[in-house]
C-alpha positions as CSV (number, residue, x, y, z in Angstrom):
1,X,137.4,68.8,146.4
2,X,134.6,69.1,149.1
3,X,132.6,71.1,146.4
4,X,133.1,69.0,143.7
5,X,131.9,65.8,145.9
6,X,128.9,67.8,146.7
7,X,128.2,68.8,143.2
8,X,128.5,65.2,142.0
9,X,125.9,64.1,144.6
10,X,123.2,66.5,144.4
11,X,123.4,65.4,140.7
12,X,122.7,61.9,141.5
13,X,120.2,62.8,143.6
14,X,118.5,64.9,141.3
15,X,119.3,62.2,138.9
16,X,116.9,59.6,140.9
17,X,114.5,62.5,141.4
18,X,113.6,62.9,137.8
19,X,113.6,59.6,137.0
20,X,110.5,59.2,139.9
21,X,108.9,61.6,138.1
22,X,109.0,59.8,134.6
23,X,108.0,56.7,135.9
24,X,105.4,58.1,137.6
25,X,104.5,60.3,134.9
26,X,104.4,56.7,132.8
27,X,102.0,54.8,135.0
28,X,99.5,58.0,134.9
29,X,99.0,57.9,131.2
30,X,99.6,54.3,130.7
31,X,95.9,54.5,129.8
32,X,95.7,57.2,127.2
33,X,96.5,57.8,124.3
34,X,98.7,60.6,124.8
35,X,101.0,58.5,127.1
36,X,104.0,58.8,124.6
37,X,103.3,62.9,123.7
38,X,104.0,63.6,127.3
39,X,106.8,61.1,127.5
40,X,108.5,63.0,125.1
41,X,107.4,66.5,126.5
42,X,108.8,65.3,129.8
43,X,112.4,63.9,128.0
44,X,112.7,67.5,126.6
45,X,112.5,69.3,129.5
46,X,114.9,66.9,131.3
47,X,117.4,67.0,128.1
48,X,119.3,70.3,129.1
49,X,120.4,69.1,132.9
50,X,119.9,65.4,133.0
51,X,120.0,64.1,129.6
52,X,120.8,60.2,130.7
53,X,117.2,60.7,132.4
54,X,115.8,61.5,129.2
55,X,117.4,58.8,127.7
56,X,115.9,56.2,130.2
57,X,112.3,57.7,129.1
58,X,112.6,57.9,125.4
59,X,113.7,54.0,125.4
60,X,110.7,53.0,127.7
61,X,108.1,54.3,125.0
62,X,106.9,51.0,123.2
63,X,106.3,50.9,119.6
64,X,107.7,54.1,118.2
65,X,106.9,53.4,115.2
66,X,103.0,53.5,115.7
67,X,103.6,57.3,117.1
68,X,101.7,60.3,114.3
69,X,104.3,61.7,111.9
70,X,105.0,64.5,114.3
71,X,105.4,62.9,117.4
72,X,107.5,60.1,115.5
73,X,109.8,63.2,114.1
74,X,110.5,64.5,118.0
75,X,111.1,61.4,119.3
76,X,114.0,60.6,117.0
77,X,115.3,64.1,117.1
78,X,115.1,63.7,121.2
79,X,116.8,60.3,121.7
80,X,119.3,61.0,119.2
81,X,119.8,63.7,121.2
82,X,119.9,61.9,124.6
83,X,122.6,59.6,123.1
84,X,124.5,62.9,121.8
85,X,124.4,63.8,125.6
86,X,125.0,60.7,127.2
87,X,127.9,60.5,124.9
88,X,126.9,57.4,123.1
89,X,128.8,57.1,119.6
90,X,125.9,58.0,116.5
91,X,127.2,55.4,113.7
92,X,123.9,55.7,111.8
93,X,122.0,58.7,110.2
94,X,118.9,56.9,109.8
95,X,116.7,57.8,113.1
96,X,117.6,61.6,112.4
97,X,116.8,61.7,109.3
98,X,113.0,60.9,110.5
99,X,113.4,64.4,111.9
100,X,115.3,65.9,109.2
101,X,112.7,64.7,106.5
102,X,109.5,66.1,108.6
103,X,111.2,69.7,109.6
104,X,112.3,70.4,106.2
105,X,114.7,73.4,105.9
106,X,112.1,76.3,107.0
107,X,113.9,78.3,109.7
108,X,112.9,77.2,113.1
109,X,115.1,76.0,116.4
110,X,113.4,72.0,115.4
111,X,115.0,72.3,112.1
112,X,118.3,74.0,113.0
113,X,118.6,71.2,116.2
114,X,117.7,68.6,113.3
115,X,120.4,69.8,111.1
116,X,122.8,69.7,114.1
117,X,122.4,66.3,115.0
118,X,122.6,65.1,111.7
119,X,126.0,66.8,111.7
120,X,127.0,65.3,114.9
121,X,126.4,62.2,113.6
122,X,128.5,62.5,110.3
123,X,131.1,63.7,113.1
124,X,131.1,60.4,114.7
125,X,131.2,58.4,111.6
126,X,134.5,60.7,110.7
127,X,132.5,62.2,108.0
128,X,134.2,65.8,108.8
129,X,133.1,67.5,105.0
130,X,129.7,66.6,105.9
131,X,129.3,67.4,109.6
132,X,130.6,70.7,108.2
133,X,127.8,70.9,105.4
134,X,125.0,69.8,107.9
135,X,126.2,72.2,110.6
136,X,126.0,75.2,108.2
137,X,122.7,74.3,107.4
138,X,121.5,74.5,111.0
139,X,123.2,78.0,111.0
140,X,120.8,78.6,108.7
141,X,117.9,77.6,109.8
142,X,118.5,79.5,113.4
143,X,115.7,81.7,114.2
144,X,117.5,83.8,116.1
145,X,121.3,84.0,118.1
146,X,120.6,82.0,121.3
147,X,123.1,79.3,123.4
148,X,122.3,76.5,121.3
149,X,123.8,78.7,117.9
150,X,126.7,79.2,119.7
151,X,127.2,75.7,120.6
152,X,127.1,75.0,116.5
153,X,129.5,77.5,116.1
154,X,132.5,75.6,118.8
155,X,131.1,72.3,116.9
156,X,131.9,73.7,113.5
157,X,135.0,75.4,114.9
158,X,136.1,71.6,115.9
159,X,135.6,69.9,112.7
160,X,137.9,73.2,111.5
161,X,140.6,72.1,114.1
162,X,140.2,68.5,112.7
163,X,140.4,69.5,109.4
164,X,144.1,72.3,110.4
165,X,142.2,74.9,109.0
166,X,143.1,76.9,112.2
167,X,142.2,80.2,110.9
168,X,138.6,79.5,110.1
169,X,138.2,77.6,113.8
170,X,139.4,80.6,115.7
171,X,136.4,82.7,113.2
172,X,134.2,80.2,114.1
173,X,134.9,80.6,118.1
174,X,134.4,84.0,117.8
175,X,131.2,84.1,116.5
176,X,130.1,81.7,119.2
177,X,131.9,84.6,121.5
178,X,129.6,87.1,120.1
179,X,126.8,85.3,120.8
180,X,127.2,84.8,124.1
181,X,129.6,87.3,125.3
182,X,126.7,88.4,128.2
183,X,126.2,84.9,129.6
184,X,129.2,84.6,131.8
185,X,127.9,81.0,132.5
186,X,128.5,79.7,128.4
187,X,131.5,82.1,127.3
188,X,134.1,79.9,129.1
189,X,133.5,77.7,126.0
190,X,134.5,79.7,122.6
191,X,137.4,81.1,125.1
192,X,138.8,77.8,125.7
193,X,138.4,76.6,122.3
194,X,140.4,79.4,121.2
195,X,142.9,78.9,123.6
196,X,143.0,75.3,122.1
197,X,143.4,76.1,118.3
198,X,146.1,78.7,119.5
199,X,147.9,75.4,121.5
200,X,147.9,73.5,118.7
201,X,149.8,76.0,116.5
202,X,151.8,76.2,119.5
203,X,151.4,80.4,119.9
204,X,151.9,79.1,123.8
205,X,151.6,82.7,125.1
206,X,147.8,83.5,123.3
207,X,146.6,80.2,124.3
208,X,147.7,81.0,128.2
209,X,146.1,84.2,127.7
210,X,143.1,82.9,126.5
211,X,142.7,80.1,128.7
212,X,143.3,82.2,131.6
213,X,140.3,84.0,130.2
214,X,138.2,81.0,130.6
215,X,139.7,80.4,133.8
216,X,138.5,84.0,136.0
217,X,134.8,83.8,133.9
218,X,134.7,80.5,135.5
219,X,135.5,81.5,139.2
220,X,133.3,84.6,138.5
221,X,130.4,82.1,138.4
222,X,131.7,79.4,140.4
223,X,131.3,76.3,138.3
224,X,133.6,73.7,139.6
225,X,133.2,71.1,137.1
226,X,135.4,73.6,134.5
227,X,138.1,74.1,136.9
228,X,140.0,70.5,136.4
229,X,139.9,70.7,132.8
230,X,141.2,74.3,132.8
231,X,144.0,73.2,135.4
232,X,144.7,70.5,132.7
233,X,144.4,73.0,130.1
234,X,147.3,75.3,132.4
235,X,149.3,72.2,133.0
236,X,149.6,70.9,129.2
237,X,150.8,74.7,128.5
238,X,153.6,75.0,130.8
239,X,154.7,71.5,130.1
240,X,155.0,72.5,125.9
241,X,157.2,75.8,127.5
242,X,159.1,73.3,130.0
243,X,157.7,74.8,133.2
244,X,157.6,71.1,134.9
245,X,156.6,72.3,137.8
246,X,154.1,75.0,137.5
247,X,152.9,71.8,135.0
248,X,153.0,69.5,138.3
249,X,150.8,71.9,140.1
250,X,148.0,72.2,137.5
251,X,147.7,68.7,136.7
252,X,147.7,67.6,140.8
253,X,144.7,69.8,141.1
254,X,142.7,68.8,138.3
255,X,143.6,65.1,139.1
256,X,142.5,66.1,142.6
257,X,139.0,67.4,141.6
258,X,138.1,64.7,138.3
259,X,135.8,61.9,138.7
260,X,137.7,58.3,139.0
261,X,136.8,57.5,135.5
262,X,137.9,60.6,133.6
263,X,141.7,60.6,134.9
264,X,143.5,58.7,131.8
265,X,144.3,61.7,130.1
266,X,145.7,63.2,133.3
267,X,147.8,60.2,134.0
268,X,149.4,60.5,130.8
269,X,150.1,64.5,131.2
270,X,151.1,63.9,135.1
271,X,153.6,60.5,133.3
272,X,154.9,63.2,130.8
273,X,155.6,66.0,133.7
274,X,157.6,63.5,135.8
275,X,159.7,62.7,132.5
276,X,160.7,66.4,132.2
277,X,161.5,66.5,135.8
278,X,163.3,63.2,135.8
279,X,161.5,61.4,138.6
280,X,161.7,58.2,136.6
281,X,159.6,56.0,139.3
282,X,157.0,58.1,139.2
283,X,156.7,58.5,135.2
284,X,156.7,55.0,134.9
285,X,153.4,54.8,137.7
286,X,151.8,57.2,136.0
287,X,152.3,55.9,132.4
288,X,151.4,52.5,133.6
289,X,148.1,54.0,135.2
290,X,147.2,54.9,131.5
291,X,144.7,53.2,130.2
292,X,142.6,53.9,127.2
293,X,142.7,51.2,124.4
294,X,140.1,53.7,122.3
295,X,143.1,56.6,122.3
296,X,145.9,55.1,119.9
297,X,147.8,58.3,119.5
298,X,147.9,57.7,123.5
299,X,148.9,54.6,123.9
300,X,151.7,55.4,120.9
301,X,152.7,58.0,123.9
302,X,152.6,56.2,126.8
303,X,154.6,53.4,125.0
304,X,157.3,56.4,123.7
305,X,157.3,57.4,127.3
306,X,158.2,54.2,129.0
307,X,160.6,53.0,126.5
308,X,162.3,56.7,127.4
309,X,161.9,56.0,131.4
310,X,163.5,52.5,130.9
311,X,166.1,53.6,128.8
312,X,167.4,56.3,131.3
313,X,167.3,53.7,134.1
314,X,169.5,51.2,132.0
315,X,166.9,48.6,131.0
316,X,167.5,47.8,127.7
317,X,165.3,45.0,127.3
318,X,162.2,46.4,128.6
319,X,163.2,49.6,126.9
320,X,163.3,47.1,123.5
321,X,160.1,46.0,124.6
322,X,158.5,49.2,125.0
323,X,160.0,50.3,121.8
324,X,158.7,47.3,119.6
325,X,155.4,48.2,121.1
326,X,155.2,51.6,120.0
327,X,156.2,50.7,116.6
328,X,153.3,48.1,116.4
329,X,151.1,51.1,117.3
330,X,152.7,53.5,115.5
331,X,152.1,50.9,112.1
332,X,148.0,50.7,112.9
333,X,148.5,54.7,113.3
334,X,150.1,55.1,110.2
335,X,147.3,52.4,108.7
336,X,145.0,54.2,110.8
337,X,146.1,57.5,108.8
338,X,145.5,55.6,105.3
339,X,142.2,54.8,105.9
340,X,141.2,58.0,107.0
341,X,142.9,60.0,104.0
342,X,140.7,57.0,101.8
343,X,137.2,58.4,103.6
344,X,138.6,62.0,103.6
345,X,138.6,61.6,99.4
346,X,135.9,59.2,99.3
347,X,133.7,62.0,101.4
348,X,135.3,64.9,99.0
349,X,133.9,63.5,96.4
350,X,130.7,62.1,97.9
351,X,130.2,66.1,99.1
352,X,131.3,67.3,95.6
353,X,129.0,64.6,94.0
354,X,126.2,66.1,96.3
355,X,127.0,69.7,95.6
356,X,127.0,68.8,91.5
357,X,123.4,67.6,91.8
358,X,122.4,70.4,93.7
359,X,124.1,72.7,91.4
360,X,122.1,71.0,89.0
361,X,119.0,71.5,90.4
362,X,119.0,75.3,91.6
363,X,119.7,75.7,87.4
364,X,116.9,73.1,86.4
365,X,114.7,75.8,88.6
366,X,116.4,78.8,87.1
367,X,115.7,77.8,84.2
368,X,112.0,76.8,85.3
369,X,111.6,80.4,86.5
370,X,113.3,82.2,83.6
371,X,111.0,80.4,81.3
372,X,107.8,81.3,83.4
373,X,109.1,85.0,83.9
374,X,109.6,84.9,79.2
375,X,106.3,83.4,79.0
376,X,104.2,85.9,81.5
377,X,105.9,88.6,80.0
378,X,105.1,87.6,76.5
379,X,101.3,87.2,77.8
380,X,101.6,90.2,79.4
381,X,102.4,92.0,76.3
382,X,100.2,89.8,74.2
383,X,97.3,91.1,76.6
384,X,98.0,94.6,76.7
385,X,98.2,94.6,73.0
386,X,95.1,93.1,72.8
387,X,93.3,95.3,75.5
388,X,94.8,98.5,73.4
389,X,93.2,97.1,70.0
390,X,90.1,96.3,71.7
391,X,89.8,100.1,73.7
392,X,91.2,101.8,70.3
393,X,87.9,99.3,67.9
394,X,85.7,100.5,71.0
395,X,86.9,104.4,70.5
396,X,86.4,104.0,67.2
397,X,83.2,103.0,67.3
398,X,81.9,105.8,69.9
399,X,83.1,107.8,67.3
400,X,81.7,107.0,64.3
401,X,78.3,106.9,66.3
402,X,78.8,110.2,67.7
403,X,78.9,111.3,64.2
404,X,75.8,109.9,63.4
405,X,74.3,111.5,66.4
406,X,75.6,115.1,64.5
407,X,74.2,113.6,61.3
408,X,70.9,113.7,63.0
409,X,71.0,116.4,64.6
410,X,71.8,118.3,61.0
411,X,68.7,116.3,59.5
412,X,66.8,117.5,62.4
413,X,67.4,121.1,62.0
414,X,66.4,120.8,58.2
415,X,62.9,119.7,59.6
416,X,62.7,122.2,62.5
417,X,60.7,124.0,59.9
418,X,57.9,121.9,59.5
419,X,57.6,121.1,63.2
420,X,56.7,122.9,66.4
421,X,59.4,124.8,68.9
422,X,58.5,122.2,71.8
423,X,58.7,119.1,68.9
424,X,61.8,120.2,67.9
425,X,63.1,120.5,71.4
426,X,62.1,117.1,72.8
427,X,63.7,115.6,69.6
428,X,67.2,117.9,70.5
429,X,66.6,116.3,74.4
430,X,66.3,112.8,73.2
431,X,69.2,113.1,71.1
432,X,71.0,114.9,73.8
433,X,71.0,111.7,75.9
434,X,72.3,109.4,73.5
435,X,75.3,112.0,72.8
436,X,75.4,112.5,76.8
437,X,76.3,108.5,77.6
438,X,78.4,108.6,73.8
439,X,80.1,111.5,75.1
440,X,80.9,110.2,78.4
441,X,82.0,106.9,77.1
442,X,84.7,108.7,75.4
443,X,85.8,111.1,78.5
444,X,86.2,107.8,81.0
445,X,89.3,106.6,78.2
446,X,91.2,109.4,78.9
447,X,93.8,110.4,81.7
448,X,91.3,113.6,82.6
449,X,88.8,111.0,84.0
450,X,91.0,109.3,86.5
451,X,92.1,113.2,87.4
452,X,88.2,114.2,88.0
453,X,88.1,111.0,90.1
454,X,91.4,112.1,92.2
455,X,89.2,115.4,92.5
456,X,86.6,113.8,94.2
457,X,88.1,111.8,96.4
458,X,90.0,114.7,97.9
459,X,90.3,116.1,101.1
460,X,89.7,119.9,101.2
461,X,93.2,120.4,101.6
462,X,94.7,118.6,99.0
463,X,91.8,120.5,96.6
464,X,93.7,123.5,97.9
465,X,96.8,122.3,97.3
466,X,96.4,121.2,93.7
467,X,97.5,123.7,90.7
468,X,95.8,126.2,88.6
469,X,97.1,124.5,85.6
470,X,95.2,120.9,87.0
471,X,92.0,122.5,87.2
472,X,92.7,123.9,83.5
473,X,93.9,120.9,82.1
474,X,90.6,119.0,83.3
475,X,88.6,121.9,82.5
476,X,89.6,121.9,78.3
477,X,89.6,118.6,78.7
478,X,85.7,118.3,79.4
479,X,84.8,121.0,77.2
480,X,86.2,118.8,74.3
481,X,84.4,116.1,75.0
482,X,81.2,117.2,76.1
483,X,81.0,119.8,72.9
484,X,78.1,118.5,71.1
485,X,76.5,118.0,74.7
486,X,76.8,121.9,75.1
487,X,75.6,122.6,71.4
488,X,72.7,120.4,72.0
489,X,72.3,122.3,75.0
490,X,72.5,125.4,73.2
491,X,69.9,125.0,70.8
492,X,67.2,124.0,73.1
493,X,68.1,127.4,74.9
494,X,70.0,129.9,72.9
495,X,70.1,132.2,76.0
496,X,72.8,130.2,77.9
497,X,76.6,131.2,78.2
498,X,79.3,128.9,78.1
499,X,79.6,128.9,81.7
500,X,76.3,127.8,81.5
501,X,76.7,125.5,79.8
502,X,80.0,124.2,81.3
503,X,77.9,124.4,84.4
504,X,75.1,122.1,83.1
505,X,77.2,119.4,81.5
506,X,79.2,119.1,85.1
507,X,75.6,118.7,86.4
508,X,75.3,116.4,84.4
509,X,78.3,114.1,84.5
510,X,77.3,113.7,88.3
511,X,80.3,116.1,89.8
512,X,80.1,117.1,93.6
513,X,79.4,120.8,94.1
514,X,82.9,121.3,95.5
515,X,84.6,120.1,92.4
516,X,82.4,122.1,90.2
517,X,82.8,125.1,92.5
518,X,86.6,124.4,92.0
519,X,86.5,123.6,88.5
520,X,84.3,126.8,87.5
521,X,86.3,128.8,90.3
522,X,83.5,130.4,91.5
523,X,82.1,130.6,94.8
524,X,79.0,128.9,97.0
525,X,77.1,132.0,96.7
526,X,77.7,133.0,93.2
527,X,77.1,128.9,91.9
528,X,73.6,129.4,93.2
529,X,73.3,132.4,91.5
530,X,74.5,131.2,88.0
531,X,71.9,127.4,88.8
532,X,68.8,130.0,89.5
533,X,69.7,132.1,86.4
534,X,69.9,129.0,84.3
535,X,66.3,127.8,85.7
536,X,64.8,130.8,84.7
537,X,66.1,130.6,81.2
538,X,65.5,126.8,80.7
539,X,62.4,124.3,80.4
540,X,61.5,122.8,83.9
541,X,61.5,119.2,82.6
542,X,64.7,120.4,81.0
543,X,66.3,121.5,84.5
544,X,65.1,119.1,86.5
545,X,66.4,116.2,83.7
546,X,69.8,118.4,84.4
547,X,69.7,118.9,87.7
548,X,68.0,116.3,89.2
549,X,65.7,118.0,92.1
């Protein structure tokens, strides 16, 4: 009791504490411009311990309305918050959806807590099928497993009790276990809800366990304002397996320890307790003590349990009294009970309404993407078509004007009689050009190219590493090509071998000594050799248009 009283008044005083600070906090900036951004940076730091605080500060920012998009988008995410906390009923969707409207559905802890809130909301209108909807969302958009998931999870497990699907709420619990099975301070929660959805299915024996549970993680960390509603938890058990006074003991400690305000509920189980144990007096006190005109289903009881006191005591008219009172409650339950099966349907098909256009829409898009995936792959086709007519006309056309090129080289050897030796062999080197670039043209279509460029760009170990039959395949390759290259070659110096003039034409083409000396397999030693032979047999304007240096 003493703890409980001390807990209570360090709260107030902390209470008063923060609120000092936002006012204070509100004079300072009452200047600036960015009085309302730290108004609502302060209300979120206050929102997790003393949300009525934040409450206070959110309402005392003027003119919401005039705050930028983003600031506008926090501050109805945080006050509906506040009023979540402070345990103020949300009967409109319209400030949250500010939030949900600017946060989208990109994952991100504003998002997910937007999502939430919405849900809460739908809650409190009795909108179950759509709390549900909006609370899976904000599963969703989670960025990661923190508290605040696992709170979702015992709200969604709630709307699952609401709804008697019993099996999915105990799921539900569990996964908010999971979550925080390491926090000792949050996993009284998903413990005691299972313990609940086990109570209701009245499997008395796993809700005690469970509950007891709940019970040592909450003297392991000492939080006395769980221990009432656990001893309330205890006492509604043993009262459902007759136990009155095992019952009588759990519900005199938690009456002991709850605030003055929060004891209805109590009164009513302590009323119920006495009934079993036939202290008549005392059931009718505690039944009379009652009072809670928003709980119906209550008052249906309390009205039950009188009528039952007064009949065992012989007081038939008051018991009559008591009686006709209960069926006047029990007739707005039952109308009570109407109305909500009408919203359940009306929601149903709201929800399935909602789920047909959306159904709609994710195949409008398919739709949308399969026809842009047909179309780019028609214009993919289309273009490589196209690129293979055009490289095949441009093939062609190398071709034919390598031919022409042999044409005149034949015309030129018909005349090599009426010219000189050096004529002739500048002609042979000017035509040797045009078939060198002709000649090259062709090479760089083929797959040989891109392997002489892999060659190059090689380390010395993957040269090492590559096969005999690489090397050959490149090596026929080139000499195919380059053929009228090497008989061009040939005629200016009949005296070269074919290694020469293999040797020449890779000199030509630009190739790196180490891919030549690969390509030739030859050595260092013996490729200077073969270059200094080859000087001596050819022109010097020749070798140095062949060799560069």
């Amino acid at each position: 009791m003493a703890d409980t009283q001390i807990y209570y008044l360090f709260k107030r005083v902390a209470l008063r504490f923060s609120i000092f600070i936002g006012l204070l906090l509100l004079f300072l900036f009452s200047c600036t411009s960015q009085k309302e951004n730290q108004l609502l940076l302060h209300a979120d730091s206050l929102m997790a311990e003393y949300p009525d605080s934040a409450l206070i500060f959110l309402e005392s920012i003027p003119f919401p309305q005039k705050l930028s998009r983003a600031d506008r988008a926090l501050y109805a995410l945080l006050l509906t918050q506040a009023r979540y906390k402070n345990y103020i009923t949300l009967d409109d969707d319209s400030l949250i959806k500010v939030a949900v409207d600017y946060y989208g559905k990109k994952k991100s802890l504003r998002a997910a807590q937007a999502h939430y809130y919405w849900g809460a909301a739908y809650r409190d209108m009795g909108r179950i099928p759509f709390a549900v909807d909006k609370y899976l969302d904000a599963i969703q958009l989670m960025p990661g497993e923190n508290e605040f998931l696992a709170m979702i999870y015992d709200n969604l497990a709630e709307c699952y009790e609401d709804e008697d699907l019993y099996d999915v709420a105990i799921e539900s619990y569990r996964k908010s276990y999971q979550i925080v099975c390491r926090d000792k301070k949050s996993i009284s929660y998903p413990l005691r809800g299972i313990a609940h959805v086990f109570l209701l299915q009245h499997q008395l024996d796993s809700a005690l366990c469970y509950f007891q549970k709940a019970y040592d993680c909450v003297l392991a960390i000492q939080d006395s304002s769980m221990l009432p509603l656990l001893y309330n938890d205890f006492s509604t058990i043993y009262l459902e397996k007759k136990e009155y006074v095992r019952a009588d003991e759990y519900v005199s400690k938690a009456i002991s320890m709850m605030p003055s305000d929060n004891l209805s509920g109590a009164y009513h189980l302590k009323g119920m307790i006495m009934l079993g144990l036939n202290r008549l007096d005392s059931a009718r006190y505690f039944f009379n003590k009652y009072k809670d005109e928003q709980d119906i289903y209550g008052e249906a009881v309390r009205y039950n349990g009188l009528r039952e006191v007064e009949k065992r005591l012989g007081n038939w008219e008051a018991a009559m009294q008591y009686a006709d009172a209960y069926m006047v409650v029990y007739d707005s339950i039952q109308k009570l009970s109407d109305r909500q099966k009408l919203d359940e349907l009306m929601d149903n098909h709201e929800l399935e309404e909602h789920k047909r256009m959306v159904s709609q829409q994710e195949r409008a898009v398919i739709g949308y993407l399969v026809g842009t995936v047909f179309f780019l792959v028609l214009a993919g086709i289309f273009f490589f078509m196209w690129n293979d007519r055009r490289r095949k006309k441009r093939y062609i056309a190398l071709q034919r004007e390598l031919m022409q090129k042999r044409v005149d080289t034949m015309e030129l050897r018909e005349e090599k009689a009426l010219e000189s030796e050096d004529e002739r062999i500048n002609k042979l080197v000017e035509l040797g050009e045009h078939q060198l670039k002709l000649c090259m043209s062709m090479f760089e279509e083929t797959e040989c190219y891109k392997k002489l460029q892999e060659m190059e760009k090689a380390t010395p170990k993957q040269l090492l590493s590559m096969s005999s039959a690489f090397r050959m395949e490149i090596n026929v390759a080139i000499r195919e090509a380059f053929i009228d290259v090497m008989a061009n070659l040939e005629k200016c110096c009949p005296a070269l071998t074919n290694d020469d003039l293999f040797y020449c034409v890779l000199s030509l083409m630009h190739c790196s000594n180490r891919v030549i000396i690969e390509l030739m397999n030859v050595s260092s030693d013996a490729l200077k050799m073969r270059k200094s032979r080859i000087k001596g047999k050819l022109r010097e304007d020749i070798f140095k248009y062949i060799y560069l240096d």
